[in-house]
Structure formats: structure tokens, C-alpha cells
N, C-alpha and C positions, 0 to 999 in steps of 0.2 A: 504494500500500500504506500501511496505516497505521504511524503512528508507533511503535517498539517500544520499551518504556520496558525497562531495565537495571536500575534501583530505585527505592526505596521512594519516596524524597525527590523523584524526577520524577514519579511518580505523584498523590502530594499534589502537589506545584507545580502539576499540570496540573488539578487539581481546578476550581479557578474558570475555568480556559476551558473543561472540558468540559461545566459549566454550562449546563441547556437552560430557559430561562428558561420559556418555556411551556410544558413538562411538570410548573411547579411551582406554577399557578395555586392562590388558595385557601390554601396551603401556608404554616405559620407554626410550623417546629420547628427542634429542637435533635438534630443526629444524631452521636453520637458513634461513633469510628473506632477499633477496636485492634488493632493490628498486630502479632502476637506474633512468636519468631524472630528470627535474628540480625537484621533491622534494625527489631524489633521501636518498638512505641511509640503514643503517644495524638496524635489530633485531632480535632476537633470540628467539625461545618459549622451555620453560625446562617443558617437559611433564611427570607426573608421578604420581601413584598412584588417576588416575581420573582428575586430577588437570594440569592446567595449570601456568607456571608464566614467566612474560613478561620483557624480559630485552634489553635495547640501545646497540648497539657495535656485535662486532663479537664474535663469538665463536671459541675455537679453535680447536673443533675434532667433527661437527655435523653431527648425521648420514643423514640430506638431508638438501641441498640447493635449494632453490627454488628463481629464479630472474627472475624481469618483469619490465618493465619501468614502472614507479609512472602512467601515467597518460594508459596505457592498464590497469593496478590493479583496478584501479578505472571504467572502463568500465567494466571490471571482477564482481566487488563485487556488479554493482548497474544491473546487470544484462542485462546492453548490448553489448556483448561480450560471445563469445560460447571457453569455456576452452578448448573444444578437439581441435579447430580451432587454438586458441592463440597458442599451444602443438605446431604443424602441420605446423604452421607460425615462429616458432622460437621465436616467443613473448614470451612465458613464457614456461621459460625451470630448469629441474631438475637436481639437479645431488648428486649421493649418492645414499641410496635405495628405488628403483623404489614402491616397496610394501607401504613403508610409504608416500611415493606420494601420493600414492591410499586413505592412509587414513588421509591424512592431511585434503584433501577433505571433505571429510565425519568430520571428527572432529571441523570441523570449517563452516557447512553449504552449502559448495561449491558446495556439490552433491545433 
């Protein structure tokens, strides 16, 4: 079974090992992360050449934003919670380019 994460801060910790290096071929952006709700907060993933790397704070020109309240993220990643739903419900919404949505996903397991 997989890993069931408790909060916010193992979620991000686990970010750069669920890192899937060849889902991000080509891939040279800046995704920023916001997390509203009690363990609410900002971070950012600088994606490029294969590699990911994880920083606190906001960014200031990222090609996609992606925000979800701390505690739907966390039904998200332990797999009770359907992303096309959360989409559809306003729960967890994108903004910026739609195409790197698509492979955030995919870059980080989601799909």
C-alpha cells in the first residue's frame, strides 16, 4: 500500500522523490504551489533539464499556479479524492498554462 501522508509538510518533503524525471522531458518551468487552509502556504518547483528543485515563498513570473486547500491536497495525494472532480468543484484550480497542468500530473504521479 502506498504511503499515507498526515500533512502538508510531508507532502512537499516528498515532492522531489516523487519526481519522475522522464515525464518531464523538454520541460523548462516554474510551477508555483498554494496551499490554502489551516496548513495553508507557498512553494514553488524550478523544473529543468530532468531535475526538479524545491523552494519556500512565491515566485514571481511562474508559468502555472496551481491552488487547493491543505486539507482537499491531502485527500488528493492519498488517493481519496478524484482530481477531475476537485477540477469541476472549484477545489483545485489552475491558472497559467493549461498544457503544463496536464503534465504536472504526470511529473509528479498524479496520473
Amino acid at each position: 500500500m502506498a504511503r499515507k501522508f498526515e500533512n502538508i509538510q510531508d507532502v512537499v518533503a516528498s515532492m522531489p522523490k516523487s519526481f519522475r524525471p522522464d515525464k518531464a522531458e523538454g520541460v523548462d518551468a516554474v510551477i508555483q504551489i498554494h496551499y490554502t487552509g489551516d496548513e495553508g502556504g507557498n512553494w514553488w518547483l524550478d523544473i529543468k533539464n530532468q531535475t526538479v528543485a524545491l523552494h519556500e515563498g512565491t515566485h514571481e513570473s511562474p508559468e502555472l499556479t496551481m491552488t487547493c486547500a491543505s486539507e482537499d491536497w491531502l485527500k488528493l495525494v492519498n488517493r481519496e479524492a478524484n482530481p477531475m472532480a476537485m477540477i469541476m468543484q472549484r477545489k483545485l484550480q489552475f491558472s497559467g498554462s493549461m498544457p503544463m497542468a496536464m503534465k504536472f500530473a504526470g511529473m509528479f504521479g498524479l496520473a
